[in-house]
C-alpha positions as CSV (number, residue, x, y, z in Angstrom):
1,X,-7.4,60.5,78.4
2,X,-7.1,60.9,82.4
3,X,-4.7,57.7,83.3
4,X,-5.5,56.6,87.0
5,X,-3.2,54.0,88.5
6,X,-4.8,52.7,90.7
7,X,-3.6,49.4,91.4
8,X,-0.4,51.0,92.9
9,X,-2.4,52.5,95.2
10,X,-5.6,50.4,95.4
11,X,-4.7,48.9,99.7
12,X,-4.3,52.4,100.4
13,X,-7.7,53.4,98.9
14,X,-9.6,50.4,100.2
15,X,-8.1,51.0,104.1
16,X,-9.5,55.0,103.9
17,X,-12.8,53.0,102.3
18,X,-13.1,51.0,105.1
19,X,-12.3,53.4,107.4
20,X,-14.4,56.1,106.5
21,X,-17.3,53.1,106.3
22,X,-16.8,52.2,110.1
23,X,-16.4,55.7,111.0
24,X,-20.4,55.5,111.4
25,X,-20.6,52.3,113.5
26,X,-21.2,54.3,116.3
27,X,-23.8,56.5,114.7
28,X,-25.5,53.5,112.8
29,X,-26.0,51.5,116.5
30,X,-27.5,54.4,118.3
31,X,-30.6,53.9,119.9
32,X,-33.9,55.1,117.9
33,X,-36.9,54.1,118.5
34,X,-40.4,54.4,116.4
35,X,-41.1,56.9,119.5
36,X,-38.3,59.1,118.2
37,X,-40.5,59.6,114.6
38,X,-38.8,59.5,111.7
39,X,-38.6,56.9,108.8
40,X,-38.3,53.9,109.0
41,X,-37.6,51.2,106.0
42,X,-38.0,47.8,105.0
43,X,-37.4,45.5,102.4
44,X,-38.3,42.5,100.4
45,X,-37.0,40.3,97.8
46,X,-37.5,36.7,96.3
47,X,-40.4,34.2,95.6
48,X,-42.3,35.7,98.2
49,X,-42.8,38.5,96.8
50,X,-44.0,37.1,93.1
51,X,-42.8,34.7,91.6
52,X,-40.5,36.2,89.3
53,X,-38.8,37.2,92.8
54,X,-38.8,40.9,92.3
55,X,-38.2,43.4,95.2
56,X,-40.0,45.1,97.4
57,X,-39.6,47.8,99.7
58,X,-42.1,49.7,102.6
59,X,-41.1,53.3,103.7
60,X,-43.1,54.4,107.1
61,X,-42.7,58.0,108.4
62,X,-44.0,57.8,112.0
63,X,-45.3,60.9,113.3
64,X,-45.7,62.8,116.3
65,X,-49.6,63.1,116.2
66,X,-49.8,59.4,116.1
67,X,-50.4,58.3,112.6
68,X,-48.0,56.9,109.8
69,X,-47.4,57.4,106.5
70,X,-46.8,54.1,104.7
71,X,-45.8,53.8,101.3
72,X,-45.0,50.3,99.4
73,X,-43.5,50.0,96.2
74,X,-43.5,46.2,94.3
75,X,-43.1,46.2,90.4
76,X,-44.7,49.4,88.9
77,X,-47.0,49.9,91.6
78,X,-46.6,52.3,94.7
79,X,-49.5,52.3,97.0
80,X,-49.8,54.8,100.0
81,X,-51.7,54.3,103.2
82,X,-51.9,56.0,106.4
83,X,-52.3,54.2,110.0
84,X,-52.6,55.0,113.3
85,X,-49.7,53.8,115.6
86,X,-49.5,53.2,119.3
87,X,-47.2,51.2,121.3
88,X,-47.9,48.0,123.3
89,X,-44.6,47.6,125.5
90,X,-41.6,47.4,123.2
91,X,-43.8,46.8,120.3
92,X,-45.5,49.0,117.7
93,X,-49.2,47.8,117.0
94,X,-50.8,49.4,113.5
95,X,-54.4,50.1,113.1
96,X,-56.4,51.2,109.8
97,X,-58.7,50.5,107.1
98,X,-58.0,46.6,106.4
99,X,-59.4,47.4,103.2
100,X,-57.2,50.2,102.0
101,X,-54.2,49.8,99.2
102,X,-52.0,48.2,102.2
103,X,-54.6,47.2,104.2
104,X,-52.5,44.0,104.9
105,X,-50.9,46.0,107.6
106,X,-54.3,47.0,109.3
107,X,-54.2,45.4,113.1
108,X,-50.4,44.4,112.7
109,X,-47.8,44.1,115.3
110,X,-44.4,45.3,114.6
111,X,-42.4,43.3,116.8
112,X,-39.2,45.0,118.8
113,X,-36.2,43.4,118.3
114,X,-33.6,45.7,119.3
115,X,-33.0,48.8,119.3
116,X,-31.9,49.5,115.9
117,X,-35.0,47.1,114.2
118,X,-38.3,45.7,114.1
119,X,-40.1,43.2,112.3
120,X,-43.3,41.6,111.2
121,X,-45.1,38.8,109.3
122,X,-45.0,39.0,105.7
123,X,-48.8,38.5,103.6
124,X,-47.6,34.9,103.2
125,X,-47.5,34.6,107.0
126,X,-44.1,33.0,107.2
127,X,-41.6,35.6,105.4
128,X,-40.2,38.3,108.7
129,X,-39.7,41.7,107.1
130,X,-37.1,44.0,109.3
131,X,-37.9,47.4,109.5
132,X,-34.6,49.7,110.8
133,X,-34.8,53.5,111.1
134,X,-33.4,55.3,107.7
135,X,-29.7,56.7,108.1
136,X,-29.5,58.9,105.1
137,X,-25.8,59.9,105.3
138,X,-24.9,56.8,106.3
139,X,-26.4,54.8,103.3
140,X,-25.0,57.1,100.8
141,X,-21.2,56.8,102.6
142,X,-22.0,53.2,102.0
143,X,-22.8,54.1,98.4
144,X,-19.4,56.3,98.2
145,X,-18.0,53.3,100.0
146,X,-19.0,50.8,96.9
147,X,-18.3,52.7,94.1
148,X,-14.9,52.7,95.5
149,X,-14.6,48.7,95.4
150,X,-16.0,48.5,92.1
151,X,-13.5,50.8,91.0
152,X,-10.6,49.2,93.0
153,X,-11.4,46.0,92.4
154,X,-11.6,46.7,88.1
155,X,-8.4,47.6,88.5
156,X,-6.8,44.8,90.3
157,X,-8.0,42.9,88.1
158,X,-7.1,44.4,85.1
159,X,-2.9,44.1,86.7
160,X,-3.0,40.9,88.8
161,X,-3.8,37.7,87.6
162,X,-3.7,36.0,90.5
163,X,-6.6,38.4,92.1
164,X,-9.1,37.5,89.4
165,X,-8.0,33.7,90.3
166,X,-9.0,34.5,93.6
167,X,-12.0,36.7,93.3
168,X,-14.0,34.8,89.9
169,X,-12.4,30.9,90.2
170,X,-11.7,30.6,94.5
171,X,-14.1,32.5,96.2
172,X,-17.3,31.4,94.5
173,X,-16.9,27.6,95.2
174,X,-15.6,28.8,98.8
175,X,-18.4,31.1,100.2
176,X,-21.4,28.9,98.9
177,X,-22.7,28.0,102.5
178,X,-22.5,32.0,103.1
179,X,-24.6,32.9,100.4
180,X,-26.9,30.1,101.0
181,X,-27.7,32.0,104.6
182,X,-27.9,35.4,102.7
183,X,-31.7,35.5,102.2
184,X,-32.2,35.8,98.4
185,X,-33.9,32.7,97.1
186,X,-35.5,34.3,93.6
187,X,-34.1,32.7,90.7
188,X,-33.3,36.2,89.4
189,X,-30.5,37.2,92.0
190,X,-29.1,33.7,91.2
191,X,-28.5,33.5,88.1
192,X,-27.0,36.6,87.9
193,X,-24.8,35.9,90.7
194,X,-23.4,33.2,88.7
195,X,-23.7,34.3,85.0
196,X,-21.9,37.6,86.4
197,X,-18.8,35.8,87.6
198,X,-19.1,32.9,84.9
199,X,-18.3,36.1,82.6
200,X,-15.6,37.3,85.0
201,X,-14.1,33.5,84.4
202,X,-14.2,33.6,80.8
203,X,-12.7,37.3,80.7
204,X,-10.0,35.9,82.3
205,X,-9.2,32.5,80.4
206,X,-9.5,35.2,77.6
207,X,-6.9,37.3,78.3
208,X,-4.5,35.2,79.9
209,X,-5.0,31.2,78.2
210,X,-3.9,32.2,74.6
211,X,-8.0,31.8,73.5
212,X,-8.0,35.7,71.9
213,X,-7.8,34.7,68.4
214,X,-10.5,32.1,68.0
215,X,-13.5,33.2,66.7
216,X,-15.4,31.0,68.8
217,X,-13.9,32.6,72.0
218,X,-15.1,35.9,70.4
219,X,-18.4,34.1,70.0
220,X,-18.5,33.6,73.9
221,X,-17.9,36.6,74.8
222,X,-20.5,38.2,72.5
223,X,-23.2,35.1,73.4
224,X,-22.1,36.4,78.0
225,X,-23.0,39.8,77.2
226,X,-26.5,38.9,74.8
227,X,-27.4,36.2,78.0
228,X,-26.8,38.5,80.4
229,X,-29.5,41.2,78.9
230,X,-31.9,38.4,77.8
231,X,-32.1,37.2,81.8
232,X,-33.2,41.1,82.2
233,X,-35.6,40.8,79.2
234,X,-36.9,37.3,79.8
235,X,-38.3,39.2,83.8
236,X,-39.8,41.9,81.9
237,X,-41.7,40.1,80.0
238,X,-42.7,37.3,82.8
239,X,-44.6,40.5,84.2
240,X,-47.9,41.7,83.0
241,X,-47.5,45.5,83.3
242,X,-46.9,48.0,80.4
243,X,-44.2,49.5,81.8
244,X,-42.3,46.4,81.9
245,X,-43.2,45.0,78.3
246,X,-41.5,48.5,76.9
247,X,-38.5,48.1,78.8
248,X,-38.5,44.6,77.6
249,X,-38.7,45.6,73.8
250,X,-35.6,48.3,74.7
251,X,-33.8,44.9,75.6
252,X,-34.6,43.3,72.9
253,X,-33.4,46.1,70.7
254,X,-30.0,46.6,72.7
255,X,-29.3,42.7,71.8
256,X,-30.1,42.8,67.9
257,X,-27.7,46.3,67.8
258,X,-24.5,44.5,69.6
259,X,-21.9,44.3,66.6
260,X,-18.3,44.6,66.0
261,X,-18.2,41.0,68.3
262,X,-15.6,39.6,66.2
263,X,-13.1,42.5,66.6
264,X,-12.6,41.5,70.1
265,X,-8.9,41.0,71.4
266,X,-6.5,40.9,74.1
267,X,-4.1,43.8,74.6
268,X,-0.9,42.6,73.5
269,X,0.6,45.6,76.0
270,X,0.2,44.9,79.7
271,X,-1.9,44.7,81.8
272,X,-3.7,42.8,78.7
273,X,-6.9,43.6,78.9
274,X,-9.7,42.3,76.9
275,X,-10.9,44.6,74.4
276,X,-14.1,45.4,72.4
277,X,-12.8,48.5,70.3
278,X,-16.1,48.3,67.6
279,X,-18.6,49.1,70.6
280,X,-19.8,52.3,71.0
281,X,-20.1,54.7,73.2
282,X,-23.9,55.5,72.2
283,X,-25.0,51.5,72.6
284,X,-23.2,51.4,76.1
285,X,-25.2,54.9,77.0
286,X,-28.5,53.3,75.4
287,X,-27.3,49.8,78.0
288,X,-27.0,51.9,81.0
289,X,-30.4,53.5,80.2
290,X,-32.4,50.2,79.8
291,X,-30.5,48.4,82.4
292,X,-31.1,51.3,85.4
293,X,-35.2,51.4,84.7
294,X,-35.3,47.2,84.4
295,X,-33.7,47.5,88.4
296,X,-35.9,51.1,88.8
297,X,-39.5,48.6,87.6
298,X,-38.2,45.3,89.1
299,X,-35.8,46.3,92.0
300,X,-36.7,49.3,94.0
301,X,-34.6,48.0,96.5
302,X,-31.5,48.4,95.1
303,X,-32.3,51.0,92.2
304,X,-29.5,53.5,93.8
305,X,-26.6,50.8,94.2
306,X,-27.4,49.6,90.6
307,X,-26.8,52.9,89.5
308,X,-23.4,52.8,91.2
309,X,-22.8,49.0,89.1
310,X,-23.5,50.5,86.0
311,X,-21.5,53.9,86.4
312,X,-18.0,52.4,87.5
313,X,-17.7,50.0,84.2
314,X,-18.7,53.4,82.3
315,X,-16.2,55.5,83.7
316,X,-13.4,52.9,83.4
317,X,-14.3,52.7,79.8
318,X,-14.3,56.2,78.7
319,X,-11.9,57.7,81.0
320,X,-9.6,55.2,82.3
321,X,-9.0,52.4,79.0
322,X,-10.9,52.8,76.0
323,X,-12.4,49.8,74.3
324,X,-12.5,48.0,78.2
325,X,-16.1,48.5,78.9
326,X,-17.4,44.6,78.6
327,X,-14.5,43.4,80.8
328,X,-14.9,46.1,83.2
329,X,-18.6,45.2,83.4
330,X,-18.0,41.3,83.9
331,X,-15.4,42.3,86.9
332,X,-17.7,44.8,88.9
333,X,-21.0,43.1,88.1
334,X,-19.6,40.0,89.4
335,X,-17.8,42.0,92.5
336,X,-21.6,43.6,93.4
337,X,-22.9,40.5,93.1
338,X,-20.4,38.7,95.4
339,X,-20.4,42.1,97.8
340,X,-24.6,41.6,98.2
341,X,-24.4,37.9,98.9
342,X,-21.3,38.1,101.3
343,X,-21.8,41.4,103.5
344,X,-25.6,42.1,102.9
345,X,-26.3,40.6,106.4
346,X,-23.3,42.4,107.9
347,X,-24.2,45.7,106.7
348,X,-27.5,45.2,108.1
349,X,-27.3,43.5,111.5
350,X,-23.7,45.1,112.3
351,X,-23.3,48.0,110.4
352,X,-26.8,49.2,110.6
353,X,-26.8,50.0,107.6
354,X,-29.2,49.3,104.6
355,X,-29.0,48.7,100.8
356,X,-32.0,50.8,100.4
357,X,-32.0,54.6,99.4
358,X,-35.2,55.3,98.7
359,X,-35.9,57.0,95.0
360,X,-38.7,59.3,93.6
361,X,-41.4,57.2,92.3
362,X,-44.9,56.8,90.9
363,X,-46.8,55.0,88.1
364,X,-46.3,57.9,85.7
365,X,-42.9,57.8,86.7
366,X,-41.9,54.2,85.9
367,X,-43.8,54.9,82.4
368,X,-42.1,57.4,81.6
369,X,-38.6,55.5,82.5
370,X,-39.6,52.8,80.3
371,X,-40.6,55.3,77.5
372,X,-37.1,56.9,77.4
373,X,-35.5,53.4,77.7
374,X,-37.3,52.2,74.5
375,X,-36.5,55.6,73.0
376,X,-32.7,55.3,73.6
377,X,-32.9,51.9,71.8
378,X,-34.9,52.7,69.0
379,X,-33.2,55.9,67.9
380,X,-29.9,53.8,68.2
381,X,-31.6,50.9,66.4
382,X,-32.6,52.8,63.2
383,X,-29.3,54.5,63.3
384,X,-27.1,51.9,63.4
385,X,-29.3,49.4,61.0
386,X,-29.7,52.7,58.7
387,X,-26.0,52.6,58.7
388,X,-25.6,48.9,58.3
389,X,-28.0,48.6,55.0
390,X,-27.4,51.9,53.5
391,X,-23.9,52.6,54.7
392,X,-25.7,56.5,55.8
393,X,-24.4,57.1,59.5
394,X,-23.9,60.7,61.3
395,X,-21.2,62.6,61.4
396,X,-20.3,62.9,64.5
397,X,-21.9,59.6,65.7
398,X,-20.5,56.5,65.9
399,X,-23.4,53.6,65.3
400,X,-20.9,50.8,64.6
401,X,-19.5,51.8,61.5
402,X,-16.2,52.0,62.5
403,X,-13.9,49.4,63.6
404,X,-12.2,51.3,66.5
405,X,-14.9,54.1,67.5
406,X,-13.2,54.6,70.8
């Protein structure tokens, strides 16, 4: 087992992070206009969008010959349009068949705003959607740049206890009026905000308040990690598309196989971390699976940072402390969360930067990311009830039947 320290190290790691981050200030503030060509992006997310307050996201790739490519993708859907572009001043004015997939942009103007974005009216007539010109390496360094923190921040919290004070009992009382201003008002991006540093809380009280041998404490900790997948399933199913009922049925399934829940404990060596030794490396692999195509169907605007969420717990579990992977989850889960709320507005309007990297995607696509979710989950689901009512399991695969499978 490779044993990073990074806590000794962790202010020297986060000052190279943030330097290599505003490195691209300069870069990210140049001027670039839609006269330049290239893609531009914007996004979407909340109650305007539908009222499940998914995410939403529209790709343009201006060209030279006058004409745009637009492409929009909402939910399962991505519909593609081409306009013709022209500008009026500092402004970009659209024309096009008002009847095509997108035709709510035919006879729209983009309105200048400065030289790094643009924006226009929403379909509901109120809601401004930003356009900024696509940075590629720029929103990947960011990317980098997260998956860093996440990392980092696990493993402060893991050695100080007065950092997870801080970060899951302080900050989130303190930076309300922020987040208020931070532009997500779907239920969705709420609750999980709060449910994912409501888990960080408990995670802590349970390693630190002498709580690690009641059952009912184990309970919690079990019930945290069930809630947090049934907000995921509970959005599938709100939505009417195939796609999204079979990625709701691989939820379901992930719930019914957690097990093991009451062999949770605290470390008793330092840095005392809270441990869940009977789950399994195949049930966090099927987790991951599910959880990337319920962001992929509902959240194309954040599908790539998501990714990043749901690597850095996985990592820290199977190559940094074994048996960690629930508390390493609640701690960067909750740090995402906090990071999108708190700097989503800087990292737009200073940093020029986005939280968008656009990802391959079609109808067939999402389908077929649903399909292998629900496959994951029901091969792990007969396995590990095959194992469970006839005591049959494979070799070489642990589906629960072992108390410490890691």
């Amino acid at each position: 087992m490779v044993n990073f320290n990074f806590a000794r190290n962790s202010l020297s790691v986060f000052l190279f992070s943030m330097f290599l981050l505003v490195a691209g200030i300069p870069l990210a503030q140049a001027q670039s206009l839609p006269g330049d060509h290239g893609r531009w992006i914007g996004t979407l997310e909340g109650s305007m969008v539908d009222s499940q307050g998914s995410g939403l996201v529209y790709d343009f790739q201006f060209k030279e010959d006058g004409t745009v490519d637009v492409e929009k993708s909402m939910t399962v859907r991505k519909l593609k349009q081409t306009f013709n572009w022209s500008m009026e001043g500092s402004n970009i004015v659209l024309s096009g068949d008002a009847s095509g997939p997108i035709g709510e942009l035919s006879d729209r103007t983009i309105t200048y705003i400065d030289d790094t974005r643009y924006e226009f009216k929403h379909v509901d007539g109120e809601t401004d959607v930003e356009i900024r010109k696509s940075k590629p390496f720029w929103s990947w360094m960011h990317l980098v740049f997260l998956f860093i923190i996440l990392m980092v921040g696990n493993e402060i919290s893991r050695y100080y206890k007065g950092v997870s004070y801080l970060l899951y009992f302080i900050l989130p009382i303190v930076l309300i009026p922020h987040w208020m201003k931070a532009g997500f008002d779907g239920w969705f991006r709420w609750i999980k905000l709060y449910s994912a540093v409501a888990g960080s809380v408990f995670t802590t009280i349970f390693r630190f308040h002498n709580i690690d041998g009641k059952t009912w404490a184990k309970f919690v900790v079990m019930l945290i990690l069930a809630i947090n997948i049934a907000e995921a399933v509970l959005q599938d199913f709100s939505q009417p598309d195939l796609p999204n009922i079979i990625n709701g049925i691989a939820g379901v399934l992930c719930m019914v196989t957690i097990s093991r829940w009451k062999g949770v404990k605290k470390d008793e060596q330092k840095p005392h971390d809270m441990l869940w030794p009977g789950m399994t490396t195949f049930w966090i692999l099927a987790y991951d699976v599910w959880n990337i195509t319920f962001v992929y169907i509902n959240f194309p605007n954040t599908v790539a940072f998501s990714f990043i969420v749901l690597l850095a717990p996985t990592v820290a579990a199977i190559w940094i402390k074994k048996g960690t992977y629930l508390q390493a989850r609640a701690f960067t889960l909750a740090i995402y969360m906090m990071y999108l709320f708190t700097f989503k507005a800087f990292a737009d309007n200073s940093l020029g930067l986005t939280f968008v990297i656009p990802m391959p995607r079609s109808e067939n696509l999402v389908l077929i990311m649903a399909l292998v979710s629900l496959a994951f989950n029901v091969v792990y689901f007969v396995l590990h009830y095959r194992w469970r009512f006839k005591g049959k399991a494979p070799a070489n695969l642990e589906v629960g039947q072992s108390e410490s499978v890691l």
